[in-house]
N, C-alpha and C positions, 0 to 999 in steps of 0.2 A: 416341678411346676412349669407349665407353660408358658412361654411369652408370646406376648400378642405385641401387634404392632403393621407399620403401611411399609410398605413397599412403592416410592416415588419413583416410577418410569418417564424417559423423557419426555414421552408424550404429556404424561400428566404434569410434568414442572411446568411445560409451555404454556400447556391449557391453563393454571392457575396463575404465571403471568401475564397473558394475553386479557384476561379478565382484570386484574389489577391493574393494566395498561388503561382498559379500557375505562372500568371506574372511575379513575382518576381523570381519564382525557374528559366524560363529561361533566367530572366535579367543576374541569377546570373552565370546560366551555361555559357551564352554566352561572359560573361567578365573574367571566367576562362578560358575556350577555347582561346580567345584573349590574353589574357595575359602570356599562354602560348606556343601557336603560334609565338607571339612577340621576350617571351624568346629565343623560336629554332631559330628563323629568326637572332635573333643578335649575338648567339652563330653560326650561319655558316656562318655571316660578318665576326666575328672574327677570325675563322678558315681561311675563305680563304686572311683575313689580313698576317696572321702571315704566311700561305704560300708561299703567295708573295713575303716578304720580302725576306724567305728564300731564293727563286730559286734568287733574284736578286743579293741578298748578295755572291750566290755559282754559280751560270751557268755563264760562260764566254756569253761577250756581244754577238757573232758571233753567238751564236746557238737559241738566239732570234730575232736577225735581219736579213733580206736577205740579199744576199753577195750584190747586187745593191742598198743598203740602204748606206751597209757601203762604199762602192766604193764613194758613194756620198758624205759622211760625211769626207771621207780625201783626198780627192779632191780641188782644186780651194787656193790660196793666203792665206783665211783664213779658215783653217777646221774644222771644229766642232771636229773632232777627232785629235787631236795632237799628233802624234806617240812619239814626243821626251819625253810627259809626259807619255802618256796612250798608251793600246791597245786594240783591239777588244779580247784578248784574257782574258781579266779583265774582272770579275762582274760588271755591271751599277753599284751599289754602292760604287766598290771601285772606278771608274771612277768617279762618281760624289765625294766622300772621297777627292782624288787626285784633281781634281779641284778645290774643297771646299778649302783647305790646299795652292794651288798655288798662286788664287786670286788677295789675297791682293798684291802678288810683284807684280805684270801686270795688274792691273786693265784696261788700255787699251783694251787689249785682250776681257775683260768680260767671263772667264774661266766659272762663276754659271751661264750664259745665257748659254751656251756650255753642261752644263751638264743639264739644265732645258730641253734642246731639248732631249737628249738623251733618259732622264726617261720618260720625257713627252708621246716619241714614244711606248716605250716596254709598260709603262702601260696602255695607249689606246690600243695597240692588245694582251693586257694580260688580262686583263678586259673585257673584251666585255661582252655586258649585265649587267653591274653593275653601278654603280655613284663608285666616290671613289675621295680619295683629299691625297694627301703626304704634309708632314707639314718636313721640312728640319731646324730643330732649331725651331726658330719662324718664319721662312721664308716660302710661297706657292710662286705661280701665276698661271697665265691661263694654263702654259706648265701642271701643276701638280695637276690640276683639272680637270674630265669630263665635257666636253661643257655642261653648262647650270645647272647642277647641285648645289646644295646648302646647304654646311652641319648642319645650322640651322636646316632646314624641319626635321631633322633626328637624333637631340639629344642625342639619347638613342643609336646609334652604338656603340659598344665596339671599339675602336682602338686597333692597335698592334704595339709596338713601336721595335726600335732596334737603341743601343746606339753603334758604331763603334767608339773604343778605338784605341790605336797603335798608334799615330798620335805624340808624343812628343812632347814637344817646342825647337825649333833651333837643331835639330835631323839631322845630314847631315853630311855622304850620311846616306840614309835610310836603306844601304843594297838591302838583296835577299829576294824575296818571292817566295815561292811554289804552285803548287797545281797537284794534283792527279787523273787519271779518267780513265773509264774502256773503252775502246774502243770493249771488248770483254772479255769471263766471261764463264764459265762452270762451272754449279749448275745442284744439283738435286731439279725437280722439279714436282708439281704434279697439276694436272686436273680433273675437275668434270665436265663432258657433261650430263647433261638436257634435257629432252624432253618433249615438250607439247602435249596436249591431241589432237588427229583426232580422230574424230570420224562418221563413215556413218550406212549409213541402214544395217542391216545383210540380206535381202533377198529384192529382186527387185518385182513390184507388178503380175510379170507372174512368180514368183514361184522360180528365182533364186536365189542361196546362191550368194553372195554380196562379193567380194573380196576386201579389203583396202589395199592397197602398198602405204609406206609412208619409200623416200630415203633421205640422210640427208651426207652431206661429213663435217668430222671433220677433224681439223688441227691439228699435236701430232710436235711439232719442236723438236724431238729426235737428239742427235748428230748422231744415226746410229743404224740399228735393237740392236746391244747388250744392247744398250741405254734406252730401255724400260726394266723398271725394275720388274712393278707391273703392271696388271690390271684386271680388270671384269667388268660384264656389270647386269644389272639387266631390265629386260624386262618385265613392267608388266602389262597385258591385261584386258579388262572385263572376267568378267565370263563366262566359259564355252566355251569359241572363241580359236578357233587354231591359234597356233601365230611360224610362221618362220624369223629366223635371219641370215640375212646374210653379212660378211663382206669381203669387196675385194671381191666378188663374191663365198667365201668360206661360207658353212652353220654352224651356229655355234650351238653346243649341247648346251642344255636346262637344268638343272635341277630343283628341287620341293625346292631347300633350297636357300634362299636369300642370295648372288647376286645368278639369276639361271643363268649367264655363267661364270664362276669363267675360270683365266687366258686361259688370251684375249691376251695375249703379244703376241701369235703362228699366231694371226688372225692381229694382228696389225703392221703399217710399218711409218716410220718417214716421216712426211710430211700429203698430206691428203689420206684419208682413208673415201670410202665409205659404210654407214651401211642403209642396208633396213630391212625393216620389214612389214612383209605378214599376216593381217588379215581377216580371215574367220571361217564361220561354228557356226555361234550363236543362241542358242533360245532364247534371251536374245533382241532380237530386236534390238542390237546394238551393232559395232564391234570398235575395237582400240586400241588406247595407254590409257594405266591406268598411275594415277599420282604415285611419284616413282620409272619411267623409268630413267636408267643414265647409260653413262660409267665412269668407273675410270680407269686414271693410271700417274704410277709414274715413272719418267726418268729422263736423264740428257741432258740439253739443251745449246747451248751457245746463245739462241736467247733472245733478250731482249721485243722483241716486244710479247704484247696481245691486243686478241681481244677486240672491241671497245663494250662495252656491247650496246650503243645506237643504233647499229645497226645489225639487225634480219635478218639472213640470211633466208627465207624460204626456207621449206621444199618441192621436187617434192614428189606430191602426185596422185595416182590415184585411182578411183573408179567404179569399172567395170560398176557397174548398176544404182547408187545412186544418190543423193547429198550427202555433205558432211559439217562437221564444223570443224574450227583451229581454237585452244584457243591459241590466244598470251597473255601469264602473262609477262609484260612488268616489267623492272626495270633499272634506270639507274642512278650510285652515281656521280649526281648533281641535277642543276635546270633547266630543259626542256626548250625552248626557242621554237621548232617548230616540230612538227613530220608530215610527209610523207611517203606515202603507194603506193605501185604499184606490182600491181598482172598480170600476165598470163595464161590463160584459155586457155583452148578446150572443148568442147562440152556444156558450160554451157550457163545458159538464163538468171542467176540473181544472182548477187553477192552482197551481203546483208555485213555491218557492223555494228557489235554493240560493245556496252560500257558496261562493265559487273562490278556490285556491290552490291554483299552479295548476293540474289536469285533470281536477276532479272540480264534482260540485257537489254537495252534501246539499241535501232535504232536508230544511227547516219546517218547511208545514204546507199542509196540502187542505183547500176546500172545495163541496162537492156543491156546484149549483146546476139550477134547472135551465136546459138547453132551449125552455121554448118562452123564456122571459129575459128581462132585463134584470140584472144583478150584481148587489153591490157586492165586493170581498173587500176584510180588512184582515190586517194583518197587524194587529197592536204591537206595542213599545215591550208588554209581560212577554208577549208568543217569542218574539224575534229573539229577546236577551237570554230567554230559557231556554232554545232551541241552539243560540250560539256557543250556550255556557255549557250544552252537552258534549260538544266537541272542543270545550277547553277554548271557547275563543270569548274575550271580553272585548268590552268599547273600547278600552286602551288601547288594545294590540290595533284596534281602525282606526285610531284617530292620527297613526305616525302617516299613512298613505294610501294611494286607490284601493278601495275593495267593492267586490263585485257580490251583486246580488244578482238572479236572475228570476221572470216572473214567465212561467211555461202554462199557457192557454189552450188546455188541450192536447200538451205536451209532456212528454216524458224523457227523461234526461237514463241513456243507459251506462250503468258505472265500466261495466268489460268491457264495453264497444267505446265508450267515450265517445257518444253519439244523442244526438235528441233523434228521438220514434215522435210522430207527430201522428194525430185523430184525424182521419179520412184521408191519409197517404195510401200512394201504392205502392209494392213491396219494394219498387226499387227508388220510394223516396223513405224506406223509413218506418212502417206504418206505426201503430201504437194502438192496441187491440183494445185498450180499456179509454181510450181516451175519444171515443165517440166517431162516428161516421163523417160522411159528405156533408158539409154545411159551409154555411158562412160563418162565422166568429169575427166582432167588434169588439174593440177594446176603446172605449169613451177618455180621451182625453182629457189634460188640463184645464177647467178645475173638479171637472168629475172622477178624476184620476191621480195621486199624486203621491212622492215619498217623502217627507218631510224629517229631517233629521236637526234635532236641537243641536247646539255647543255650544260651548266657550270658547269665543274667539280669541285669537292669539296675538289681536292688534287691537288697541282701542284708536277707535275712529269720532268724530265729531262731525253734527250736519255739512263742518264747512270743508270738509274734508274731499279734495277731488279727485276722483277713479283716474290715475293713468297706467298708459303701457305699453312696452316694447313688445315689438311684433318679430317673432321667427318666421320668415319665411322659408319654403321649401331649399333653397341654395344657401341657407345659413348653415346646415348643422355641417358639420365633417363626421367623415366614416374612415374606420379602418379595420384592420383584418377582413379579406373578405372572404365570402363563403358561397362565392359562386353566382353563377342567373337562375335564380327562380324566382316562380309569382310574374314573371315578366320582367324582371329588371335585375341588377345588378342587388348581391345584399351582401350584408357585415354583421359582424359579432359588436363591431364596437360604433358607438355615436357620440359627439360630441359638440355643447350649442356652448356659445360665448356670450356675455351681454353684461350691459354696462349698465350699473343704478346712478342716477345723479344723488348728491353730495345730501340734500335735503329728503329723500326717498325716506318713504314707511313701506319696508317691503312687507305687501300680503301673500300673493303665495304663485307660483310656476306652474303653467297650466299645457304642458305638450300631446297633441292627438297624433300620435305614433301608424308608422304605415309598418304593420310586421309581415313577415313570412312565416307561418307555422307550420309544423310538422308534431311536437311533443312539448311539452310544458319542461324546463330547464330554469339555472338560479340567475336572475336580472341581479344585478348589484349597480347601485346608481352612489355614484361620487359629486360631491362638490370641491371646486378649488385645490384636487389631489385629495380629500379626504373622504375617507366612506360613510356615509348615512341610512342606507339600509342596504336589505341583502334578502332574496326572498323569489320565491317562486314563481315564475312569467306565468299567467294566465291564459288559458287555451282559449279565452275570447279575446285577449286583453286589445285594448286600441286607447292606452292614455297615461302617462306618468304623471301627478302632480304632488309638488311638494311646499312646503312652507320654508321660513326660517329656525331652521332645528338649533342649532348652535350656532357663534358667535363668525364662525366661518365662514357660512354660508349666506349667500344673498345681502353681501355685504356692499358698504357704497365705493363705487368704484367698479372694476374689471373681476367678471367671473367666468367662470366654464365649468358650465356641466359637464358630466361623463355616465352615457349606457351602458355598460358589457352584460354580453348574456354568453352563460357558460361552455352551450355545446349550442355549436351551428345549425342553423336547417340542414347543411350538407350531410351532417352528421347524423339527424335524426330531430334534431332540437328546432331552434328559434333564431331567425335573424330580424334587421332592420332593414326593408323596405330603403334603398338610394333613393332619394326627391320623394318620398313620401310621407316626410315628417314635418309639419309647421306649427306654432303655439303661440303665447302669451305671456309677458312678465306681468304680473298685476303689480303696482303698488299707488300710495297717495302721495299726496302733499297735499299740507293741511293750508287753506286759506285762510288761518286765524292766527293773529297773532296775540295773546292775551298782555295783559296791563305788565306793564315794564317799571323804568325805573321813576322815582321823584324827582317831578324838571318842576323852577321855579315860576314857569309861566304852560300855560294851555296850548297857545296855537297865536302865531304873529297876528297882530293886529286888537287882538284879544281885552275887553269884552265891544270891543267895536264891531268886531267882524266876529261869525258863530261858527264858521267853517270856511272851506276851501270849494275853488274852483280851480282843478290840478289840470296843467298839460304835463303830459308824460309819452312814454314810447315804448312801442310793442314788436316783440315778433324779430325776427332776421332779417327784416330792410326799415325797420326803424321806423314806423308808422307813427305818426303824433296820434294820440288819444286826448281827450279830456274829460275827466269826471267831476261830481259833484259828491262831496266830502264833507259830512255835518250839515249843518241846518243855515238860511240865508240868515242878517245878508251874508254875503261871499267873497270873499280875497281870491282875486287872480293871482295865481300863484304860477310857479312852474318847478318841475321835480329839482333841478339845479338851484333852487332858489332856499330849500328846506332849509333847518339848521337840526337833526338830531342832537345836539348838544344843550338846548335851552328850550325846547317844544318839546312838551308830552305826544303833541297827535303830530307833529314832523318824525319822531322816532319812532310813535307805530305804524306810520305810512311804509317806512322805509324795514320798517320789519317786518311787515308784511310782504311790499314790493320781494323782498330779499328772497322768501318764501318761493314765493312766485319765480322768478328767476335760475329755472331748474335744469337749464342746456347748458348755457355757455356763460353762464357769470364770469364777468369779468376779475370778480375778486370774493372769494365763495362765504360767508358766514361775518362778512366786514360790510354791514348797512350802516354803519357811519362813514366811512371812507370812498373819496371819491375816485371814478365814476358812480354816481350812487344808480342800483336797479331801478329800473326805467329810466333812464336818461337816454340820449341816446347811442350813445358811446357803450351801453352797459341797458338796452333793452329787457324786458320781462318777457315771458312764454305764455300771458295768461289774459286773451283780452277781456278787460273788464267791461260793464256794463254802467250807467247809471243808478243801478239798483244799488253800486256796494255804498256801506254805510261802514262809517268811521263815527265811534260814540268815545268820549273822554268824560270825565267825573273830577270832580272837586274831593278830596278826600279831609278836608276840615282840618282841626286841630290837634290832630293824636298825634300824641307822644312816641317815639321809637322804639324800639328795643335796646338793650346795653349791650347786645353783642347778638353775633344771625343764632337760628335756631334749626336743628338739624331736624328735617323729619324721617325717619326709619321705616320702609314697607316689605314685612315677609308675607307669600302667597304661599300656600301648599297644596294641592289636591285632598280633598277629603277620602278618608279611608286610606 
């Protein structure tokens, strides 16, 4: 009888463990990646738990609900809103507090059915897109769960709890409560405008030089020209391309030293402000914006409103002879839920989109329009998520950082060559045989133009909520390892920015327009505070990092440093950093509201004699007297030193508010009873006010306490 049987040579032993090596290395890659994915995903449950809480705990119910919500709710025999206890002018929290505490006298009534409707409403349209459950003691129900939801499935969410004290046993009357908010605000404030790369053919295929015009109107909310304090611009081109700037129709001088148009204030006007920019004249085979283009400036504003980053205003672009490409580097601090794209043409045949990561760009969708009309292209929310989901990419994996779309007019993107072919080039700019001849092509701007991307943001914010921000300039970051002079300048593998959040900061999100050197796409890994937060392939357009607060590490209050590295140098083949060509933006708030605090036995000194306050107080780093009007006449001349936060309701939300306000150099950081109290002079505020703010206090009647505080429980989850 024969025996069969193998024969293991060493070849074959190695091959079969090299494979089991390898199996296991990406079992084990991919259950780190997992496990750390999982981490961020429960750390920005958590964050936007404890968000929630806050704004419910601090925003008065009326500025979350429509006025036809609440019309309906204190309405009809029995209301959900019982003015004799509560009011729209209360926190849901303390509304539901006050209910929670009334209850037991009137159970008839069913006061926690009353406040289950309430919450139930705000965090259904505060939540959207999330699961989430409020746990009131050990009490839920359906009011205070997402339909269908199940917080089994999801274990591992961090909660965010918030225990509301105050509440006495047999406490009656309860007294006066306060609370404080800015209805209007004048700070100095500062802006970083960004520009993405166009880029077209430098010469058409019958021999002409190639003109690119690319117009762009920024919004500057100055109180008024004196208003603008600071600014420059930095403009910067391919090589060898002549490059004109013009704003408000004025030309603006040029110089060789970064920023090349240093004060801009002469050229700029409150409000918006249109800047173009004229490229031509390259042998270079290609004209445009280099990454690195930006304005700055710095003014005083009393507007509270900023721009929604999810939504891209495009740019009017023209191209005398050519096609063209717009690299949108997208970014926006939350979690994407749907984006949407709509362009307007002239002259063009094909307008091409693609998806761009590390040296390639993959084709999402292409449409064909008529060259001898105007034309609108859309690019829906189904096209984009179907197109990305072919290549294994979801909203998720966008919503950690930049990514880049790009919108090709005429153009064509070649995957070997890793080059755009552009419609009516000549051979030595590129041509693109299917993308049409000699023409002019227009791409119709903002608001005929635009990409609009929904999310969940990752901060809740309130109208009184005011936009500040640390400005990086070009001599902030540090560099090291270096990799040589190209691009004209000195570059490195590694960068590094530092900055500082004050005490009171709602960090939104790090916004840097990066000057690179490229040569090949290679792995960027960006760090915070020593720790790594992503890792991931530098983009062959790229000109921008932004990130949010991922974990507990990052963009914390107090002292931080970012950190760049990119793997293999220009030298090498790869990617550097640009010396003196990287400047950006900390965004974050401070909320100018202070909500109702605790049970003081009196309203405000003087009281009911006097209805309010006429406060001197002081502003700023030399101590400016201010004086505002505080409640309604008559009025008590007051003065900030004079408050008493121990026995005034509307004296402790001045001072907690002040405190708020007071976001440099407080002399004593989260102590507004302790003197020097914010604003004094000794202990000035950062925030000059207006006459406009308003301070409202309420009588809260006769209700009874609680017999001991009540905890409230908030888990968030991502749906699915």
């Amino acid at each position: 009888m024969r025996r069969r049987g193998f024969v293991f040579t060493l070849d074959a032993v190695l091959a079969v463990l090299l494979v089991t090596m390898f199996v296991v290395s990406m079992v084990q890659v991919t259950s780190t990646s997992s496990q750390v994915y999982s981490t961020y995903m429960r750390s920005q449950s958590k964050y936007l738990a404890e968000d929630t809480l806050t704004m419910l705990r601090t925003v008065p119910l009326r500025e979350l609900v429509p006025p036809e919500k609440l019309e309906e709710w204190m309405s009809g025999t029995d209301p959900v809103i019982n003015t004799t206890l509560v009011t729209p002018d209360m926190s849901p929290i303390d509304i539901v507090s006050t209910y929670w505490a009334t209850d037991p006298l009137y159970p008839e009534v069913d006061f926690k059915h009353k406040a289950e409707i309430i919450m139930g409403y705000v965090l259904n349209n505060t939540l959207k897109g999330y699961n989430y459950e409020m746990m009131i003691n050990d009490y839920t129900s359906p009011y205070l769960k997402k339909t269908g939801s199940d917080s089994s499935a999801s274990p591992d969410v961090i909660p965010a709890t918030l225990i509301i004290s105050g509440y006495a046993y047999n406490q009656t009357p309860r007294g006066y409560m306060a609370r404080a908010f800015l209805t209007k605000a004048e700070y100095t404030r500062s802006d970083l405008f960004g520009w993405f790369r166009v880029l077209a053919a430098a010469e058409s295929s019958d021999g002409t030089s190639n003109t690119l015009t690319v117009t762009r109107k920024i919004n500057i909310p100055a109180v008024d020209e004196d208003s603008i304090y600071e600014a420059d611009g930095n403009f910067i081109h391919r090589l060898y391309e002549e490059e004109d700037v013009y704003i408000n129709g004025q030309k603006v001088t040029l110089t060789y030293s970064e920023p090349n148009a240093p004060n801009l204030e002469r050229y700029l006007v409150p409000g918006d402000n249109e800047v173009k920019m004229v490229f031509r004249d390259s042998p270079a085979g290609e004209i445009g914006i280099g990454s690195g283009t930006t304005i700055y400036v710095n003014y005083k504003s009393n507007s509270l409103n900023v721009d929604d980053p999810g939504l891209v205003k495009v740019y009017n672009i023209t191209s005398s002879y050519t096609g063209f490409m717009y690299l949108l580097e997208n970014f926006v601090p939350g979690n994407i839920t749907s984006i949407d794209m709509k362009f307007k043409v002239e002259g063009a045949e094909v307008v091409r989109l693609y998806y761009g990561l590390g040296g390639n760009l993959y084709l999402l969708a292409e449409k064909r329009v008529d060259p001898n009309s105007i034309e609108t292209v859309e690019f829906t929310n189904s096209t984009i998520a179907d197109a990305l989901d072919d290549y294994g990419i979801t909203y998720e994996d966008l919503s950690k950082m930049v990514f880049d779309f790009v919108i090709a007019v005429d153009a064509k993107y070649d995957d070997d060559k890793q080059h755009f072919y552009y419609g009516g080039a000549s051979s030595d700019s590129y041509p693109c045989n299917d993308c049409g001849g000699v023409r002019e092509r227009v791409l119709y701007g903002y608001p005929d133009s635009y990409v609009k991307i929904d999310y969940v943001s990752k901060v809740a914010t309130s109208r009184y909520s005011i936009p500040l921000s640390i400005y990086v300039d070009y001599n902030d970051p540090t560099y090291s390892d270096p990799t040589g002079y190209y691009c004209g300048v000195q570059t490195y593998r590694s960068m590094s920015v530092s900055y500082t959040l004050p005490s009171k900061a709602i960090p939104w999100y790090a916004d840097l327009w990066v000057g690179y050197c490229f040569s090949s796409s290679t792995t960027q890994t960006l760090e915070e505070n020593g720790e790594e937060f992503y890792s991931g392939p530098n983009g062959r357009y790229a000109i921008r990092i932004a990130y949010t607060k991922m974990f507990d590490w990052m963009m914390r209050e107090g002292d931080n440093t970012f950190t760049a590295i990119l793997s293999v140098g220009v030298n090498e083949g790869g990617t550097s950093y640009r010396e003196g060509a990287t400047r950006g933006i900390i965004k974050y708030f401070i909320e100018g509201y202070a909500g109702y605090g605790e049970v003081f036995p009196k309203a405000l000194q003087g009281y009911p004699d006097y209805q309010g306050y006429r406060l001197q107080y002081y502003y700023g780093p030399n101590s400016e007297p201010r004086t505002i009007l505080i409640g309604d006449p008559p009025y008590k001349d007051i003065s900030i030193d004079e408050l008493d936060p121990t026995r005034y309701a509307v004296d402790d939300a001045i001072l907690r508010l002040f405190e708020k306000l007071n976001y440099e150099n407080d002399q004593n950081p989260d102590e507004w009873k302790s003197e020097p109290f914010d604003g004094s002079r000794e202990n000035p505020i950062d925030v000059d006010l207006p006459e406009s703010v308003r301070i409202d206090f309420v009588s809260m009647g006769n209700i009874p306490g609680l017999f001991e505080p009540i905890t409230i429980t908030l888990r968030v989850w991502r749906e699915g």
